[in-house]
C-alpha positions as CSV (number, residue, x, y, z in Angstrom):
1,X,0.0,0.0,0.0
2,X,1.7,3.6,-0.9
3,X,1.5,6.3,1.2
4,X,-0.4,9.1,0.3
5,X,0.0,12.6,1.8
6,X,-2.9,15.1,3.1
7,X,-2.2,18.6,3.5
8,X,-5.4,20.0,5.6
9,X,-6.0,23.4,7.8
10,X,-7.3,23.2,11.4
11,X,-11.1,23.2,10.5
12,X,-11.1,20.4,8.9
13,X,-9.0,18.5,10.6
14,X,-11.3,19.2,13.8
15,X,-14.7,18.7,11.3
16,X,-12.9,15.3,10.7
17,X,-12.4,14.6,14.6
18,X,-15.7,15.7,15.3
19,X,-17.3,12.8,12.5
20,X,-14.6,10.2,13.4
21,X,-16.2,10.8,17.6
22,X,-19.6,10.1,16.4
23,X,-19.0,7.1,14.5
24,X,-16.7,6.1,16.5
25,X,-13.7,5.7,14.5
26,X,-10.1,6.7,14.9
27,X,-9.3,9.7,12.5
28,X,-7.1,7.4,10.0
29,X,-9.7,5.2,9.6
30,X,-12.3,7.7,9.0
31,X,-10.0,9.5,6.0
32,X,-9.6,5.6,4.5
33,X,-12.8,5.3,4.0
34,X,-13.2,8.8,2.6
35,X,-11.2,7.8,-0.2
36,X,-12.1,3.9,-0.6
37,X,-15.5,5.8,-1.0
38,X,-14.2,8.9,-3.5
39,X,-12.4,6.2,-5.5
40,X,-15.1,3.6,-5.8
41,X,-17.4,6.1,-7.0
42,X,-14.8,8.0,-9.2
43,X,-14.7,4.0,-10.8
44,X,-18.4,4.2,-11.8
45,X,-18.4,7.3,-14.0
């Protein structure tokens, strides 16, 4: 797996902490799935 590099300010790095809190995942996990999801539908167009 390659290592991919995020570059994000201070809001959303606490709107990201704030969604990973409620469903309960750490903020790593929550970004994965941001882009398993972004690329999965980027496949389908």
């Amino acid at each position: 797996m390659s290592n991919i590099s995020i570059y994000m300010d201070e809001n959303t790095l606490k709107l990201l902490n704030k969604e990973a809190e409620a469903e309960k995942r750490s903020r790593s996990n929550l970004i994965r799935k941001i882009f398993i999801d972004y690329i999965e539908n980027k496949d389908k167009e």
